[in-house]
C-alpha positions, -999 to +999 in steps of 0.1 A: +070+661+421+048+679+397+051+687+357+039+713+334+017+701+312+022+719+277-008+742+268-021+756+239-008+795+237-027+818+255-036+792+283-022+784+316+002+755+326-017+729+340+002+705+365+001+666+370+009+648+399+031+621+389+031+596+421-006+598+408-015+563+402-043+572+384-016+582+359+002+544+357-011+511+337-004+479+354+018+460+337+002+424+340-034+439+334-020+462+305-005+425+288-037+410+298-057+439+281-038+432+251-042+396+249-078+406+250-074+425+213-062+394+206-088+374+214-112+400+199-096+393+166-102+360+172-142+364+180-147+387+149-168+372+123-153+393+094-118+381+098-111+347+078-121+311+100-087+298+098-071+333+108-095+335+137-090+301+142-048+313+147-057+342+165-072+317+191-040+297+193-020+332+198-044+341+223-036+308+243-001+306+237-002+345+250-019+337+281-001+304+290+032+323+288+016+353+309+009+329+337+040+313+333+059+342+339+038+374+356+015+359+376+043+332+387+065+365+393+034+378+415+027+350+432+061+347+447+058+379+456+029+369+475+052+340+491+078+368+495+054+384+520+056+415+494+027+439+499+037+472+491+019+487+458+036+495+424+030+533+411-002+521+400-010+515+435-022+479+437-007+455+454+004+418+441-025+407+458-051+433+440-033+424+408-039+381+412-077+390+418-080+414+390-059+389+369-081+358+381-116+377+370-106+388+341-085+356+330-119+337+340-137+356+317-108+358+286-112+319+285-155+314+287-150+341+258-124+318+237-143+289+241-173+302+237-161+317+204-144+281+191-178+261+200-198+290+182-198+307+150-159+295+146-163+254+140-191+257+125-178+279+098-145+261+094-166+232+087-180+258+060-149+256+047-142+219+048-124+217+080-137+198+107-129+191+145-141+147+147-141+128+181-125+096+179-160+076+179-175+092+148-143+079+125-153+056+104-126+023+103-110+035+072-107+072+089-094+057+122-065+036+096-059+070+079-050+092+108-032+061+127-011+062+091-008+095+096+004+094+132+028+066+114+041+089+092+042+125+105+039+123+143+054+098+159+091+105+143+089+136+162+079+126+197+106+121+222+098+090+246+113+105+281+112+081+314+101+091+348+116+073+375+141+080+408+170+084+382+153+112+356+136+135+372+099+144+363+099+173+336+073+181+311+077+210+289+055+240+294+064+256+257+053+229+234+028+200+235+028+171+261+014+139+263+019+120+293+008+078+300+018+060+342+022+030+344+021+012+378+014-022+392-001-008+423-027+015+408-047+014+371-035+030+342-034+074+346-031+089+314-034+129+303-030+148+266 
């Protein structure tokens, strides 16, 4: 199927292709690509600490949820034995390699960008990220108040055993403690 292109007067029609795939954006690596402005946001030094500082969080909220949902969606179409190419004329396959470089690449760049410039000037601005062992004992009392106060009212305890299935939720934070007599302690944040 061709079009006319619309031409200035005076000049010929030209015509496009249009099962040209030279002529179609890939939908993951177009969402990726935009997470990417994001990100740049993020790494510019003229924007605000604390709004780069957000424009990180978006960035990682953004690219959780893309691999949640579109490269999940690709990789069972992998499963699926699905290898035919979109109009853009990549296959699922092409698209999780593409998606795994650049991905790679997105995340050095954010953390790169936190452990940079970005701490260093929200501390600037009398903001700063402290490990557990510099907190001095009234600190460590202060934020265990805190925790107290603020935090704990909002967790929800949830058991793990034969009768409540395992589920942790993918769209907000998780902390996560095993117990077991037959092994030590696991724990994750």
């Amino acid at each position: 199927m061709q079009t006319a292109v619309r031409e200035p007067e005076g000049k010929t029609p030209s015509f496009l292709e249009l099962h040209d795939p030279r002529l179609y954006l890939n939908r993951e690596l177009s969402s990726l690509a935009f997470n990417e402005r994001v990100l740049e946001e993020a790494c510019d030094p003229s924007v605000p600490p604390l709004e780069r500082l957000k424009f990180l969080g978006i960035f990682s909220s953004n690219l959780d949820e893309f691999f949640m949902i579109r490269v999940a969606g690709l990789k069972q179409q992998l499963a699926g034995g699905v290898e035919e190419s979109a109009a853009d004329a990549l296959t699922p396959g092409e698209v999780l390699r593409e998606i795994s470089q650049r991905a790679h690449a997105l995340r050095a760049r954010q953390y790169a960008a936190l452990s940079g410039d970005l701490l260093r000037a929200l501390e600037r601005g009398g903001l700063r990220l402290l490990r557990p062992h510099v907190l001095t004992p009234g600190l460590r009392e202060r934020a265990a108040a805190y925790f107290e106060r603020e935090v704990m009212p909002v967790l929800t305890p949830m058991a793990i055993d034969p009768g409540h299935p395992f589920h942790i939720s993918r769209t907000s934070p998780s902390m996560w403690w095993c117990a077991s007599p037959r092994r030590p302690a696991c724990s994750s944040a």
